[in-house]
C-alpha positions, -999 to 999 in steps of 0.1 A, spaced: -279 -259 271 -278 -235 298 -255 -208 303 -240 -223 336 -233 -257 318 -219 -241 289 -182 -257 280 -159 -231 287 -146 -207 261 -111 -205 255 -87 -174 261 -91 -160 223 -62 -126 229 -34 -148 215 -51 -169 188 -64 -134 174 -28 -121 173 -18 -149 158 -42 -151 129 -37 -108 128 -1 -108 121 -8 -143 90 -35 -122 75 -8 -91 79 16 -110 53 -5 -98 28 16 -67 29 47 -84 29 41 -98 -5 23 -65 -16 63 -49 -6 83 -77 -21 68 -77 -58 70 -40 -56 107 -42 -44 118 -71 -63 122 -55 -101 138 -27 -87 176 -46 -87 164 -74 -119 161 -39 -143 193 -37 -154 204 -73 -155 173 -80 -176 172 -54 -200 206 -64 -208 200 -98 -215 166 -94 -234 179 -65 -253 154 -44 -245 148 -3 -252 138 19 -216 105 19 -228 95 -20 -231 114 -16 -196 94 6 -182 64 -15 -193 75 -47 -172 84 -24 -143 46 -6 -147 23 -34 -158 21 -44 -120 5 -17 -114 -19 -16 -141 -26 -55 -133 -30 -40 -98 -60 -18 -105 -73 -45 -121 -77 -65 -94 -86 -36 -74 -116 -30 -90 -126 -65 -86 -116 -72 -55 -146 -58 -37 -172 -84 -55 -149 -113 -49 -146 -107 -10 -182 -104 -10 -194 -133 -34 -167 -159 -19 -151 -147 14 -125 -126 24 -107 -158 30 -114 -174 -4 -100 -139 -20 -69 -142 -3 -58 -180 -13 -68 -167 -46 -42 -138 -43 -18 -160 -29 -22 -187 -57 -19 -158 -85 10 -145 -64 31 -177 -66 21 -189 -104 30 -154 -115 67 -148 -95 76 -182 -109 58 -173 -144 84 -141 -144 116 -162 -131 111 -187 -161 101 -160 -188 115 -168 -219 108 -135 -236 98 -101 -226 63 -107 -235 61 -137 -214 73 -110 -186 49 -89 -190 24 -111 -190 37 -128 -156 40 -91 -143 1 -82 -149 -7 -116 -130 13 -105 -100 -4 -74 -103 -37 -87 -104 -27 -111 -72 -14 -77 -54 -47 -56 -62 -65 -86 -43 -44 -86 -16 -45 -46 -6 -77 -47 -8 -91 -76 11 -65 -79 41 -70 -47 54 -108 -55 51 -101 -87 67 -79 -71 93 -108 -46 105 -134 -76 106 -113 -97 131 -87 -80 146 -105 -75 184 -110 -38 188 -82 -32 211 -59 -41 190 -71 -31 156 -52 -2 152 -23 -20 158 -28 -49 133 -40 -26 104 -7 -5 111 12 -36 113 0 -49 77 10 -7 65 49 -19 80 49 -54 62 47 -37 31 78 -19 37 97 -49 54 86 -67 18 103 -41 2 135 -38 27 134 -80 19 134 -75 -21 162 -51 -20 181 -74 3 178 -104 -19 185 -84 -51 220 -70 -34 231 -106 -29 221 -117 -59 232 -88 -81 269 -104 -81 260 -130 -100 234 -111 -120 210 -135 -122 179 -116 -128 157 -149 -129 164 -156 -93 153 -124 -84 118 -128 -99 110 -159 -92 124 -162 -54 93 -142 -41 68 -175 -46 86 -189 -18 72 -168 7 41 -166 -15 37 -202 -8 44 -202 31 17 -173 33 -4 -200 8 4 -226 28 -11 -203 62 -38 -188 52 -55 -222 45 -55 -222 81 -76 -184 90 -108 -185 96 -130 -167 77 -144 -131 84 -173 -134 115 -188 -101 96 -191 -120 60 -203 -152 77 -230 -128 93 -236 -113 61 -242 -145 44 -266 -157 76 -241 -182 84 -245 -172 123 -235 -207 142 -200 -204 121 -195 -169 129 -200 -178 163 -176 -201 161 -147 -177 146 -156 -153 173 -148 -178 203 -113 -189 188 -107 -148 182 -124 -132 217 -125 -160 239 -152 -140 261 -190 -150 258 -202 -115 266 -174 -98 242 -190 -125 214 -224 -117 220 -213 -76 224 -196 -77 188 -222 -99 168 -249 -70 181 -225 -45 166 -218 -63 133 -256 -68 125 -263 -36 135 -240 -21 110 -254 -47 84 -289 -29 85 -270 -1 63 -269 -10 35 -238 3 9 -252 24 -15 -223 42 -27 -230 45 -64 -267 57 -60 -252 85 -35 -223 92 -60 -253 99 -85 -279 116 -62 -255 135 -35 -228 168 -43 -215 164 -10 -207 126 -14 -192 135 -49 -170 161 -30 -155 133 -6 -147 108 -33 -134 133 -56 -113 145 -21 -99 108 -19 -91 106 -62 -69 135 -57 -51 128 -24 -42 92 -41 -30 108 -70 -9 135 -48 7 104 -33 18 89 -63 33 121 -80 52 128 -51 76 106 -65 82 80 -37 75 47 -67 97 66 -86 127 57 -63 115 25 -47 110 12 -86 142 24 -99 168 30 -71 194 16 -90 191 39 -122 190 66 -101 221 61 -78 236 49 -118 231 83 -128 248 101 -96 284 78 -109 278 47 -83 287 11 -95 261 -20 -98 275 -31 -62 273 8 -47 239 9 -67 226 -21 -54 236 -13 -9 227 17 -11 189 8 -27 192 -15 5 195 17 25 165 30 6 143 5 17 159 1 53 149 39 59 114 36 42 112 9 75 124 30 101 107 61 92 72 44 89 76 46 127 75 79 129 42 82 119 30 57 138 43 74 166 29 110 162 -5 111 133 -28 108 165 -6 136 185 5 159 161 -22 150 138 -31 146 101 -25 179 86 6 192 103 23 158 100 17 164 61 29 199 56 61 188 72 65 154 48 59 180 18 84 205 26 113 177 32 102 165 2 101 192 -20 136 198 -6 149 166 -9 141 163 -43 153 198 -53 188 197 -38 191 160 -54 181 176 -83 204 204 -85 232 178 -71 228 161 -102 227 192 -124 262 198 -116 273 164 -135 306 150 -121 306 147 -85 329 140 -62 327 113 -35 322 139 -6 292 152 -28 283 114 -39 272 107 -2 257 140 2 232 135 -26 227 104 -13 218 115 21 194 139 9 174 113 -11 172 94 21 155 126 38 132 126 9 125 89 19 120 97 54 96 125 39 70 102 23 77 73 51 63 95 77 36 112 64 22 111 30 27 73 29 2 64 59 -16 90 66 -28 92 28 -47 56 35 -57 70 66 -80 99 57 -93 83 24 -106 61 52 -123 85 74 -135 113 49 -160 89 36 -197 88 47 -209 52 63 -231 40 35 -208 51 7 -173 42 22 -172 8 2 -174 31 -31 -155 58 -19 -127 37 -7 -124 13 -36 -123 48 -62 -93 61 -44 -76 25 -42 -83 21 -78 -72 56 -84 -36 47 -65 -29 19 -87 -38 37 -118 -14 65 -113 11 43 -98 10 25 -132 11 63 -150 43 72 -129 60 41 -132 55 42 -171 69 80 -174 96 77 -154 124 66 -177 107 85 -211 110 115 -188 148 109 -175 154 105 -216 135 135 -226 141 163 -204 169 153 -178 176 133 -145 182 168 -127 145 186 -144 123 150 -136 137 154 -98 132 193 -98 97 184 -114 83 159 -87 99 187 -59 73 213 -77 46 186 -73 51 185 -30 54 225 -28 16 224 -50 9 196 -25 16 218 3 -12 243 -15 -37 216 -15 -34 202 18 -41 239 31 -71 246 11 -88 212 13 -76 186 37 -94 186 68 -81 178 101 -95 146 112 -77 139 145 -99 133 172 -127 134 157 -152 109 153 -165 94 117 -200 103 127 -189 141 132 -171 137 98 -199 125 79 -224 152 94 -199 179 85 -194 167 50 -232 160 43 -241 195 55 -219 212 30 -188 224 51 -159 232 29 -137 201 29 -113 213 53 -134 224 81 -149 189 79 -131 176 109 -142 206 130 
């Protein structure tokens, strides 16, 4: 058929949105069964008659399921689809949430915990992956941002639907509510195409084609981006023979490790896991504890915006030093707030609000822009490696934090644990002088040559 007799091609903006902002809902289950055991803790432990550190076992296995499914995430997506990986997620998502709403013991829990973990390590890493392959470029910034800010609406949800239920402190509820929306986003991604780039991969070009006309809509944007895709398909990932044969790849997924694990030990988990315990221990009630964990999550929203706003005007680096140092004081004055023991309700709030400039700390820089430059620090034909290390890395010492929280609290003091994570941002600030590079404006390509020609890490982005 010629060109000139061609059917016509649909408008493809709007369908691509549409399937965008489905695939985006990834993140809002990623944010719910983060958020969700945050309000069940205390109800729970009281029931089962648990000690803090079985507790902080159920509240941590996610994370450790998390990893877990991480780590083998990356051979799923590419053996059966990005699409495939996701109903997979999604199925593991519901049969877990309900698996934790009807545990009968803690073990039983635990064990519906490490599912929902493993069903969470699928979903952050494939739907960002999926995102990138078919969002249209003009709006893949957007979309990838957008999943970053479902994950917080998840948790803003959890909170939400643990305040209401608190009063009747029906931990059970709480748990297993999230396979509702687990099964709506079930239910839609049936309906998402799968990844043009995978189809390509797999030489499966007339149904790529396909995908691209429902998403682009334009013959000559279709042709344009199936040029591009095979054209980045003729380099091939090698990441573990470079990891093995190259000091300067080493140096950039070493680089990502540690900027994952700087994230985690600035102690933003810490208060989105156990917001409640920690507004216990500054004299609030269940009902205070549980509205103003609302808050929490509500500013961890708003905030996100902020760095939406200004990490490609300020840039990377500045944007960090200034998320550290409101850190480091949020936590020290909370800290110190708590030292003093018995406060009164002036000095309630005011340790309140100062753990709310701590959230607005991470929210705006550490949180994002973390993902962001493990992105682009990573050479072309190692950044499957490179990424999946410092994504496994975040779950692992997500899992680490979440477990040491409480034995910490017990062991050395509410006041010393938030003095200790405020130490942890004033090192960060160290680090981030001596080896984060500046990476705005610059292109990956410039990146890469920089790395692979030995430049200390933080004059990469020169």
């Amino acid at each position: 058929m010629s060109a000139t007799n061609a059917p016509p091609v649909t408008h493809g903006k709007a369908a691509a949105i549409f399937v965008c902002i489905l695939a985006a809902l990834a993140g809002l289950m990623f944010g719910l069964d983060i958020g969700v055991i945050s309000g069940a803790q205390q109800f729970l432990q009281k029931d089962f008659g648990i000690s803090d550190d079985t507790l902080g076992w159920i509240v941590s296995v996610m994370m450790l399921g998390a990893a877990l499914g991480a780590l083998g995430a990356g051979w799923l997506s590419s053996q059966l689809g990005r699409k495939r990986t996701l109903i997979l997620g999604a199925v593991l998502f519901v049969g877990g949430s309900v698996l934790c709403g009807a545990a009968p013991t803690p073990e039983v829990l635990l064990v519906g915990r490490l599912v929902l973990g493993v069903a969470i390590g699928l979903a952050s890493f494939t739907a960002p992956l999926y995102l990138a392959e078919v969002a249209p470029e003009s709006i893949r910034g957007a979309m990838i941002s957008l999943y970053q800010l479902m994950i917080t609406i998840g948790i803003l949800v959890a909170f939400l639907s643990d305040t209401a239920l608190s009063y009747s402190g029906n931990w059970r509820w709480m748990l297993g509510i999230i396979a509702i929306p687990g099964a709506l986003f079930l239910l839609g991604v049936a309906f998402l195409p799968e990844s043009p780039r995978w189809l390509l991969m797999k030489g499966r070009h007339p149904e790529a084609e396909q995908v691209l006309q429902r998403l682009l809509g334009d013959r000559a944007a279709i042709a344009k981006e199936i040029g591009e895709i095979q054209e980045q398909l003729k380099t091939p990932q090698r990441g573990v023979h470079m990891f093995l044969q190259n000091a300067n790849f080493r140096r950039s997924v070493g680089l990502g490790v540690l900027l994952q694990v700087m994230q985690q030990l600035t102690g933003m988990n810490v208060v989105m896991y156990y917001a409640p315990r920690i507004f216990q221990g500054m004299g609030y009630a269940t009902e205070s504890q549980m509205w103003f964990t609302a808050i929490v999550g509500l500013v961890n929203v708003l905030a996100t915006f902020i760095a939406i706003g200004l990490v490609d005007k300020l840039g990377r680096k500045p944007i960090l030093y200034i998320g550290f140092v409101v850190m480091a004081i949020g936590l020290g004055v909370v800290g110190t707030m708590m030292k003093l023991g018995t406060l009164t309700h002036g000095q309630q709030f005011f340790t309140v609000g100062m753990l709310l400039v701590f959230i607005v700390g991470f929210a705006m820089s550490a949180g994002p822009l973390i993902w962001t430059l493990c992105s682009e620090i990573q050479p072309l034909k190692g950044r499957d490696f490179g990424i999946g290390c410092s994504t496994f890395t975040n779950w692992v010492a997500n899992w680490l934090v979440g477990l040491s929280f409480l034995p910490l609290l017990n062991s050395i003091g509410q006041a010393e644990t938030f003095w200790l994570y405020g130490a942890f941002n004033v090192l960060f600030i160290g680090l981030t002088v001596w080896l984060v590079p500046e990476t705005k404006g610059v292109t990956l390509e410039q990146i890469e040559r920089n790395l692979m020609a030995g430049k200390p890490l933080r004059r990469i982005g020169q």
